[in-house]
C-alpha positions as CSV (number, residue, x, y, z in Angstrom):
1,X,-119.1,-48.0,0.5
2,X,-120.1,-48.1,-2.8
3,X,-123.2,-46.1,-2.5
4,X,-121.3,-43.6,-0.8
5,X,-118.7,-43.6,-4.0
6,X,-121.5,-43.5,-6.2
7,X,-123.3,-40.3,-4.5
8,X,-119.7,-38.3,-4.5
9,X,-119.4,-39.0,-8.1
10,X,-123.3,-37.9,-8.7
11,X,-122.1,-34.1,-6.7
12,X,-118.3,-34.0,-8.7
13,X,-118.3,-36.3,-11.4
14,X,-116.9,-39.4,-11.9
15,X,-113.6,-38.5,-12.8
16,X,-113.1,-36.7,-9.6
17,X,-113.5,-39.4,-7.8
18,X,-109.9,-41.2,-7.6
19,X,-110.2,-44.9,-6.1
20,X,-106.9,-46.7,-8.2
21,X,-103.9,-46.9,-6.2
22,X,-101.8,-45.3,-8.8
23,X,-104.3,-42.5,-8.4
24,X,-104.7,-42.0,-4.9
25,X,-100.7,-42.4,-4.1
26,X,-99.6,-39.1,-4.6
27,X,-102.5,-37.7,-2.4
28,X,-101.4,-40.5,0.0
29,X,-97.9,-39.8,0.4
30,X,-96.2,-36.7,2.5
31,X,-94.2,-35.2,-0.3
32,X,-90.7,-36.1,1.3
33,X,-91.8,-39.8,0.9
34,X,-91.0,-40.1,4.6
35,X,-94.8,-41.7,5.4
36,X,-97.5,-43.1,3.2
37,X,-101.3,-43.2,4.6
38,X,-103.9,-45.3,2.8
39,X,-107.7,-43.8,1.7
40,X,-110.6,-45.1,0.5
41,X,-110.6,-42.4,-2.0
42,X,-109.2,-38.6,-3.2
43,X,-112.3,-36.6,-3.8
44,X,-111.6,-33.3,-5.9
45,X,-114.3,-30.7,-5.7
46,X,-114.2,-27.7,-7.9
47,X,-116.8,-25.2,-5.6
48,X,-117.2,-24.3,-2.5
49,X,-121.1,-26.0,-2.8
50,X,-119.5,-28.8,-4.1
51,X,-117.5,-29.3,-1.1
52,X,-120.5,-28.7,1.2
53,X,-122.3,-31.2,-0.1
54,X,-119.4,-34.0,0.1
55,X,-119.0,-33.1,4.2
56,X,-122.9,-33.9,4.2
57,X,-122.2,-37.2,2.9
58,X,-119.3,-38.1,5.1
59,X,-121.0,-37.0,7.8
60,X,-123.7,-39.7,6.9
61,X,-122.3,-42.3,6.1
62,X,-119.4,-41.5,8.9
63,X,-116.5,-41.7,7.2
64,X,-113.5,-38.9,8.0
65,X,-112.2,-36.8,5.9
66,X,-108.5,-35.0,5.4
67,X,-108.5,-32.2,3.7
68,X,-105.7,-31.2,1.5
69,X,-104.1,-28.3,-0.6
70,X,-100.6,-28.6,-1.9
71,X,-99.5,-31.3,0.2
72,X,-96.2,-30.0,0.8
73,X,-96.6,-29.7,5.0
74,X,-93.9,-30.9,7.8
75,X,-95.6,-32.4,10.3
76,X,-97.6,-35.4,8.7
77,X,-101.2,-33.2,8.9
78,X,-102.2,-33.5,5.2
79,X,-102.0,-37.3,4.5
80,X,-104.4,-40.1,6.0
81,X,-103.8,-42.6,8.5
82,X,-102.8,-46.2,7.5
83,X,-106.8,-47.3,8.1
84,X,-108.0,-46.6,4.6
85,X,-111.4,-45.3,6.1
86,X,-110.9,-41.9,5.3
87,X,-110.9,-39.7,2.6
88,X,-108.9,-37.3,0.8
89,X,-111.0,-33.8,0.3
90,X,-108.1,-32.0,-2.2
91,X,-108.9,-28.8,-2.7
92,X,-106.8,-28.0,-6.1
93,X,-109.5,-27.4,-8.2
94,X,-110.2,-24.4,-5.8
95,X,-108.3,-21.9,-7.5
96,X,-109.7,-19.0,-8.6
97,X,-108.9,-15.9,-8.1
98,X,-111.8,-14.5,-7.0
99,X,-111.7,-10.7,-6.7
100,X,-108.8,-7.7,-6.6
101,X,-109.8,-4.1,-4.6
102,X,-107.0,-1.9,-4.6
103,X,-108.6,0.5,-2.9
104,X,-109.4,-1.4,0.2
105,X,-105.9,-3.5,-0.6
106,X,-107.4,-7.1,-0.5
107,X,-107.2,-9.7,-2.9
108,X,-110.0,-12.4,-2.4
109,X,-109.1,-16.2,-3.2
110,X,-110.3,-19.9,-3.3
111,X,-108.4,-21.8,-0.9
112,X,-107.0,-24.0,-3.9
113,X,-104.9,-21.2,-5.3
114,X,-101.0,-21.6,-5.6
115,X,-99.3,-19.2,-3.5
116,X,-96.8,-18.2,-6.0
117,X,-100.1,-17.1,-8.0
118,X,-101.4,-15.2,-5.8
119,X,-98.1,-13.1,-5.3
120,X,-98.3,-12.7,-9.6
121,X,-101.6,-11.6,-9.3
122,X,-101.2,-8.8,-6.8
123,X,-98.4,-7.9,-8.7
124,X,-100.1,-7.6,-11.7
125,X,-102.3,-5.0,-9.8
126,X,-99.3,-3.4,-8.6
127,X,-99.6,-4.3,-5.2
128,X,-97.4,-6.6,-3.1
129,X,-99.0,-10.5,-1.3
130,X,-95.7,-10.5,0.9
131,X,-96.1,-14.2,2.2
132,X,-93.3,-16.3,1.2
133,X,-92.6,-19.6,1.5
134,X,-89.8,-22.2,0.0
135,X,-92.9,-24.0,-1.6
136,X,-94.8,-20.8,-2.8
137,X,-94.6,-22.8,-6.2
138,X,-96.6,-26.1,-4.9
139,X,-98.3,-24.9,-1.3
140,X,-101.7,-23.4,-1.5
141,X,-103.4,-20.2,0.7
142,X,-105.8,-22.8,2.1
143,X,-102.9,-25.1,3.7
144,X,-100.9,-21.7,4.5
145,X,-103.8,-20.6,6.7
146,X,-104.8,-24.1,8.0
147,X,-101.2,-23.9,9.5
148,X,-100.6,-20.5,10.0
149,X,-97.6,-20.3,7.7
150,X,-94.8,-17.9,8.4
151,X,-91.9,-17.7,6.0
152,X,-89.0,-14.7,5.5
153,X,-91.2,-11.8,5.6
154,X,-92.7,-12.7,9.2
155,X,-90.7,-9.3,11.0
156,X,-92.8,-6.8,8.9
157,X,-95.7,-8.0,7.9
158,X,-97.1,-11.0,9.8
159,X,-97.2,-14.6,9.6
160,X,-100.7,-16.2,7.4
161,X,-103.2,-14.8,10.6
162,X,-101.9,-11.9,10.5
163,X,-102.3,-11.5,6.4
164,X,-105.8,-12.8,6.6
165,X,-109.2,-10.5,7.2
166,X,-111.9,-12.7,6.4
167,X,-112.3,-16.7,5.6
168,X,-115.1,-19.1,3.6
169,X,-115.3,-22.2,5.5
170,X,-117.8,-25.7,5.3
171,X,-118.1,-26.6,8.8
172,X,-118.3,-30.3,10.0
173,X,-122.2,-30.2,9.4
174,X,-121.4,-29.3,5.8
175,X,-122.6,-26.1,6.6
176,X,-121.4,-22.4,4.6
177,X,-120.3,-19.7,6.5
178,X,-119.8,-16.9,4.7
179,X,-116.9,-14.5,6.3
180,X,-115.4,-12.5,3.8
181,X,-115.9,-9.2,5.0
182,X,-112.4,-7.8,4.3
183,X,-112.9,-5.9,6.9
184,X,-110.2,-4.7,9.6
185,X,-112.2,-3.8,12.3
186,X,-115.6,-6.5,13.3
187,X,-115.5,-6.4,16.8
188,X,-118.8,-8.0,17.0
189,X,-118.5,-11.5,19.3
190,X,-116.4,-14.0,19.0
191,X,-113.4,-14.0,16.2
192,X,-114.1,-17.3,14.6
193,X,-112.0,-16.4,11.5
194,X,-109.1,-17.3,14.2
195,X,-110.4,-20.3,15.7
196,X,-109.8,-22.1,11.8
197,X,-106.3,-20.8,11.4
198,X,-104.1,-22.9,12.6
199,X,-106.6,-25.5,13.1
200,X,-104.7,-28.0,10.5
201,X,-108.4,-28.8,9.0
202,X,-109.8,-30.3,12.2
203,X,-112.3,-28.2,12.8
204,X,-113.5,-27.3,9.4
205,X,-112.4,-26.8,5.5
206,X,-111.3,-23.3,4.6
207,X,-112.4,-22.8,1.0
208,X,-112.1,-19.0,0.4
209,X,-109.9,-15.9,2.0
210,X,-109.8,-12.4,1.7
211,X,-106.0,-11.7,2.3
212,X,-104.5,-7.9,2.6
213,X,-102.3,-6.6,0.2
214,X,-99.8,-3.9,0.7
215,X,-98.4,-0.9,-1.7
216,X,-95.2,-2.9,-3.7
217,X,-92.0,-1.0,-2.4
218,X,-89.6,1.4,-4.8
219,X,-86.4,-0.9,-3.9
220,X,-85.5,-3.8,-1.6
221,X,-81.9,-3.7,-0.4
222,X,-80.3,-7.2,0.5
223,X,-77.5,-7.4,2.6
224,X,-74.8,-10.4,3.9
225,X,-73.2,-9.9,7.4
226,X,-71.1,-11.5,9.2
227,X,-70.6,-11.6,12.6
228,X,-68.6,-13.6,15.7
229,X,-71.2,-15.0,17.8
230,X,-75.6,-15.0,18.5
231,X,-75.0,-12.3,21.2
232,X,-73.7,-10.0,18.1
233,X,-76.8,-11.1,16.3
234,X,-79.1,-10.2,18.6
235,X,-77.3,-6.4,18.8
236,X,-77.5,-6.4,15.0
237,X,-81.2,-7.1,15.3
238,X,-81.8,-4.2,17.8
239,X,-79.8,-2.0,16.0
240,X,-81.5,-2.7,12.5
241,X,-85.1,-2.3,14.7
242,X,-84.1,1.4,15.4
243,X,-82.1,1.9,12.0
244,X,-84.4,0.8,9.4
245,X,-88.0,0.6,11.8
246,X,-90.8,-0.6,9.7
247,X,-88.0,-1.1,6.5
248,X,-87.0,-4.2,8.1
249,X,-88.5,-6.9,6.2
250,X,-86.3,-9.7,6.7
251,X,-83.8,-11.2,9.2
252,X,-82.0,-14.8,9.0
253,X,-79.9,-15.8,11.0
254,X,-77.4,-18.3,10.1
255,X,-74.6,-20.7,11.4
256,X,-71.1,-21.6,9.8
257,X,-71.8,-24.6,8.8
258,X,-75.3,-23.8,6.7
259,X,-72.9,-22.2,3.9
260,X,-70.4,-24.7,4.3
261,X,-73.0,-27.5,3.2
262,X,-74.5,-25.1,1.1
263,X,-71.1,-24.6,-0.9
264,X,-70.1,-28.2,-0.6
265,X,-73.1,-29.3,-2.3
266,X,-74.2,-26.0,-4.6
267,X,-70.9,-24.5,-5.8
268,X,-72.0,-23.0,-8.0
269,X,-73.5,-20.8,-5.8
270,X,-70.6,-17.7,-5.0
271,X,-69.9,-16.9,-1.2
272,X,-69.7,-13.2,-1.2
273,X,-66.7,-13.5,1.7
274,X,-63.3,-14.5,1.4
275,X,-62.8,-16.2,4.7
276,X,-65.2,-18.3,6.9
277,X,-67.2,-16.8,10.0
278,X,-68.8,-18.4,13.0
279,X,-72.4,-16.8,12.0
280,X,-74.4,-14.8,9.7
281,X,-77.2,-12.9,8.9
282,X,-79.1,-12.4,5.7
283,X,-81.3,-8.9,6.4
284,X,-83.3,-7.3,3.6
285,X,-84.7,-4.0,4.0
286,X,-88.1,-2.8,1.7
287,X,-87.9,0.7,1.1
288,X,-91.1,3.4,0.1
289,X,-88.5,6.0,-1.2
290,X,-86.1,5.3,-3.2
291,X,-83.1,2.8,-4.8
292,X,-80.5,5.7,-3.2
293,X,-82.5,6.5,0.3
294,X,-82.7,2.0,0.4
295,X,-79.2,2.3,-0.4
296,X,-78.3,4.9,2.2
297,X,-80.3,3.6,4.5
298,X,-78.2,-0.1,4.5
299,X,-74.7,2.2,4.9
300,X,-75.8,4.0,7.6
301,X,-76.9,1.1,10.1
302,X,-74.4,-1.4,9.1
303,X,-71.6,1.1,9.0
304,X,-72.8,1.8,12.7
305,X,-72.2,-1.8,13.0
306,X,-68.8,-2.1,12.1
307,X,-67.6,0.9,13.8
308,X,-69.0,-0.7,17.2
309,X,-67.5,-3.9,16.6
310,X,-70.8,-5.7,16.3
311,X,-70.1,-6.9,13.3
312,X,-67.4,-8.4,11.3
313,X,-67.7,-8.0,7.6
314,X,-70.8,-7.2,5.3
315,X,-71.5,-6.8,1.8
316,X,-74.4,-5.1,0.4
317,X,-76.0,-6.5,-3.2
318,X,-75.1,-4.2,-5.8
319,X,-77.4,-5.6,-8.4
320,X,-80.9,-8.1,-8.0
321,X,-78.3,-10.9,-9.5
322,X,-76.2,-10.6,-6.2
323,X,-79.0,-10.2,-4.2
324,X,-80.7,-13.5,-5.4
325,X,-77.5,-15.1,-4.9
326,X,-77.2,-13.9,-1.6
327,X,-80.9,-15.2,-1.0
328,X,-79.4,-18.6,-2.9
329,X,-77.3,-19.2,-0.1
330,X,-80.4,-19.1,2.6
331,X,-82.7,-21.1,0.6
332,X,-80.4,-23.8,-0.4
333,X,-79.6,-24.8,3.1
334,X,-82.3,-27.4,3.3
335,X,-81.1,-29.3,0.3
336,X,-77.8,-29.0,1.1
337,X,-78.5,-30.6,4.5
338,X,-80.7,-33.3,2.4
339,X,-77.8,-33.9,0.4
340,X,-75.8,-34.3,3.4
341,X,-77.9,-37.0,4.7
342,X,-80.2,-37.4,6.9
343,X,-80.8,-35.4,10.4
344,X,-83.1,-34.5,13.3
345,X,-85.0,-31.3,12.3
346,X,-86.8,-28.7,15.1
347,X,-89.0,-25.9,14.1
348,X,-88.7,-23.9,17.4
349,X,-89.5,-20.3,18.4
350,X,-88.2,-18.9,21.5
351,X,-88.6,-14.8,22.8
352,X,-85.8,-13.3,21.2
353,X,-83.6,-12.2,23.9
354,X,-83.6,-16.0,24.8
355,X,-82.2,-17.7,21.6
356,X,-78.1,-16.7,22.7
357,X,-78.4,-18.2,25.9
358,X,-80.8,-21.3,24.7
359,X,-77.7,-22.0,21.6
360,X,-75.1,-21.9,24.3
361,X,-77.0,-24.2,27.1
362,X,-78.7,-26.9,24.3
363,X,-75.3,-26.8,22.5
364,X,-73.7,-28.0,25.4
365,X,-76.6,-30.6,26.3
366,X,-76.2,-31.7,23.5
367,X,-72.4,-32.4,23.0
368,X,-72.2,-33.9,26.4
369,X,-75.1,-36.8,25.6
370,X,-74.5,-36.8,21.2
371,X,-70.5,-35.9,21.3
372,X,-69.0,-34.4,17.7
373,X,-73.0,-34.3,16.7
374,X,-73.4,-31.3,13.9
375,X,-75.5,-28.1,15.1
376,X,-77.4,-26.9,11.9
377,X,-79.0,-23.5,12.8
378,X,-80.7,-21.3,10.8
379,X,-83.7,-19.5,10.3
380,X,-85.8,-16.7,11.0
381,X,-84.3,-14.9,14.1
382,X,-86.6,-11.7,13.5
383,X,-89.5,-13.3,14.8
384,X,-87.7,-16.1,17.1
385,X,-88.0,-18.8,14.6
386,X,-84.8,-21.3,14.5
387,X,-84.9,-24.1,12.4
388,X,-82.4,-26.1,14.9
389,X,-81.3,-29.0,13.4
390,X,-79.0,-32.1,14.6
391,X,-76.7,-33.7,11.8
392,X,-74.7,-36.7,13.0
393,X,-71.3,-36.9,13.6
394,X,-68.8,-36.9,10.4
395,X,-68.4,-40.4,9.6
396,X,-71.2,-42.1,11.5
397,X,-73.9,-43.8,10.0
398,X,-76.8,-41.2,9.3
399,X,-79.6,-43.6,9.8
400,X,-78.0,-45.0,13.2
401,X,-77.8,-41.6,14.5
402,X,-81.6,-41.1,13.9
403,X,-82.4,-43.6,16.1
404,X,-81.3,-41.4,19.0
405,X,-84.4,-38.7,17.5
406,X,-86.4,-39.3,20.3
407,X,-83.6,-38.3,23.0
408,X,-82.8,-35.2,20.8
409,X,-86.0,-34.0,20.5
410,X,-86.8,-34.7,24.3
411,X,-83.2,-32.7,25.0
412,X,-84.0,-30.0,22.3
413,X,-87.5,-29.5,23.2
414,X,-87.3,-29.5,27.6
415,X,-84.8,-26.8,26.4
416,X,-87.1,-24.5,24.4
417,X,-90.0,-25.1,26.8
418,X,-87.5,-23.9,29.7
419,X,-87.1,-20.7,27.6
420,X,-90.6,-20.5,27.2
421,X,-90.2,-21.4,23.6
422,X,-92.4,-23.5,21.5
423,X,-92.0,-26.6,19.9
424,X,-93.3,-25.6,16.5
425,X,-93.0,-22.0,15.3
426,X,-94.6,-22.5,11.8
427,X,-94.7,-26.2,10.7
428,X,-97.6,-27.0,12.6
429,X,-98.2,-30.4,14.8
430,X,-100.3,-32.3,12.2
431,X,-99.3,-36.3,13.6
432,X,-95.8,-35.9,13.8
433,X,-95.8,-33.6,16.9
434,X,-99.0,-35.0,18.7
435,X,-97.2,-36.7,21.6
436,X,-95.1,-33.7,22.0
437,X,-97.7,-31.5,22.3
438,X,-99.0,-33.5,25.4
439,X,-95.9,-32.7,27.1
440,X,-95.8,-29.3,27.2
441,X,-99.4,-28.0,26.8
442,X,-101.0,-27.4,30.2
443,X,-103.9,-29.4,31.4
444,X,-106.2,-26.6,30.7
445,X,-105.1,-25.5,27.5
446,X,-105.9,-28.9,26.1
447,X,-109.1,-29.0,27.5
448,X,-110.0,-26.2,26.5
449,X,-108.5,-27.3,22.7
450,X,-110.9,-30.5,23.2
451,X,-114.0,-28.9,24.0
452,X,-113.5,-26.6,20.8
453,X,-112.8,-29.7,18.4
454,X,-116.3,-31.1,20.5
455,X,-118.1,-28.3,20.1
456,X,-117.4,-28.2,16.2
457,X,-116.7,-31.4,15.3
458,X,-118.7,-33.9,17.6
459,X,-118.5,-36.3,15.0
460,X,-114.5,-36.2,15.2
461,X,-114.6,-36.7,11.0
462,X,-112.4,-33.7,10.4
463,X,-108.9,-34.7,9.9
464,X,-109.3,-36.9,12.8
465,X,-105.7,-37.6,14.8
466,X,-104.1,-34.8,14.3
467,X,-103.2,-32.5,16.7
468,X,-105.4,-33.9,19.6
């Protein structure tokens, strides 16, 4: 191996070419220090050339490579195995904004590039990048598209594919192709821009995107509701579809006990209701007119709500303060349920007119095998994304109750694929999910997965073990 080291540092330079321990552990580690892999080194490129010619040389000397952006993934896709034969490709040092055209609203980018910068740099151009994520501040465009990130803004505008037009990728031969176009309409053969979103970097590295932008709106409205049950949620949703059409940005749907933890643990925090309700939903509406006509606009529909009983209560931000806060509430339910203790997490996505009916049948599933077991539901109900997770009951052992994961998620995940759901809505599969995926794929969608990841990668040293 160490004429293979010593031709990497010839193409990057020495210095980007970590072999200590102490160097390679963060690149190692999934950033919830839940797993720890082991490479023979964490390669750091700084061009798209560069990165060409380090797949040439893995491909020679056949060693695998993982390719990484900000690390902060859920399913276990970005770190390496425990066989130390691979390496890390980071692509951090990718991070240039490339180019800004207003006119044809794209903003071009290295794969390397925060996301959170790319949202100030559209911005700055007065132009809105409306992907958003919880780790916009660490996660990077690359990883977004290599999983096909979603996030809070999903309902309007799309998850990652959607917000792409054109990709920069080094294939498994260490090969450039070149697709950044930025155009919306190629209908000339085979889409392969698709074929690498999504793809969790098994196919080939992503190194460059053109990404739409959109005109920034004249005000976003926030609103809290409250409401007595999923079937009222789902009428809310239907009636914000006709109220507000294409003003509906974002819908979360959330469960009692999300703000409880959320208050237990943040107090700080203010709960804009007096009393408790069984369920919630944080909507937010981006509007083209006006503060007033945004304003209006939230009245109308939810007052339409409350005079047909569909809702309970609802309070509508006055100010961006309260409207943060009321965002603070939403965001903060992951560390709140971190600070809980542990539990048995399920990125899911089911047809919308499903999720009532799959909440009542897996609750009950669920009580009946796991009794006094903790329902923590929340998530992106817009687009059929629940983040369904399984707390233990109060005053049992958290780390005992995790030993019954594999039950839950068999119970959790028959249930979505009975409701023609899937098993991961935005996270990805990565390692984590692998086995799953065995389960509820069909015979011929794998193969037809395999002979893709063949056809690419025939060497099998892209981000081997994931996925397939």
């Amino acid at each position: 191996m160490d004429d293979f080291l010593q031709q990497c540092r010839a193409v990057i330079g020495s210095q980007y070419v970590l072999i200590d321990e102490a160097d390679r552990k963060p690149y190692e580690t999934e950033w919830r220090q839940r797993y720890r892999g082991h490479c023979l080194a964490v390669l750091r490129p700084a061009s798209t050339t560069e990165v060409a010619d380090l797949v040439k040389l893995c491909r020679q000397f056949k060693i695998s490579i993982v390719p990484q952006g900000g690390n902060s993934g859920l399913v276990i896709g970005s770190v390496p195995d425990s066989s130390g034969n691979s390496v890390v490709l980071s692509l951090r040092r990718l991070n240039k904004i490339r180019a800004i055209d207003t006119d044809n609203n794209t903003i071009t980018v290295d794969a390397g590039c925060i996301l959170n910068d790319v949202q100030q740099s559209a911005d700055n151009s007065q132009r809105l990048f409306p992907l958003s994520l919880a780790s916009e501040g660490t996660c990077t465009v690359g990883g977004n598209l290599s999983s096909n990130a979603g996030g809070t803004a999903v309902l309007r505008y799309g998850n990652a594919r959607e917000l792409c037009l054109g990709l920069e990728v080094v294939n498994a031969q260490g090969e450039i192709w070149d697709g950044l176009k930025g155009l919306r309409k190629d209908n000339t053969g085979y889409d392969l821009r698709d074929l690498f979103i999504g793809a969790e970097g098994s196919l080939g590295i992503i190194t460059a995107a053109v990404m739409k932008l959109y005109p920034k709106p004249k005000a976003i409205q926030t609103a809290l509701v409250a409401l007595s049950s999923p079937e009222a949620a789902l009428e809310l949703l239907n009636l914000s579809r006709e109220g507000f059409g294409p003003a509906l940005t974002g819908f979360e749907f959330i469960s009692a006990i999300c703000l409880e933890l959320v208050h237990k643990h943040f107090p700080d925090i203010p709960l804009p209701f007096s009393e408790a309700y069984s369920y919630y939903v944080l909507l937010e509406i981006s509007d083209h007119e006006s503060e007033s006509h945004a304003r209006q606009l939230a009245e109308n529909v939810l007052g339409q709500a409350l005079e047909g009983a569909i809702i309970s209560n609802a309070v509508i931000a006055d100010s961006m303060t309260q409207a943060n806060n009321l965002w603070k509430l939403r965001e903060n339910i992951s560390m709140a349920q971190a600070a809980e203790g542990k539990n048995i997490k399920h990125d899911i996505s089911l047809p919308s007119s499903c999720i009532p009916a799959f909440m009542m049948m897996t609750a009950q599933l669920l009580e009946s095998h796991f009794p006094g077991c903790r329902l923590i539901c929340f998530g992106h109900m817009g687009d059929g994304n629940l983040h369904y997770n399984i707390s233990p009951p109060i005053g049992v052992n958290d780390q005992n109750f995790i030993s019954n994961q594999e039950a839950i998620n068999r119970l959790v995940h028959d249930q979505v694929h009975a409701y023609n759901g899937s098993i991961s809505a935005e996270h990805g599969i990565g390692s984590l999910k692998r086995k799953e995926l065995l389960r509820y794929k069909s015979a011929v969608e794998l193969q037809m997965m395999r002979a893709i990841k063949s056809a690419l990668d025939p060497d099998n040293i892209m981000n081997p073990g994931k996925i397939l």
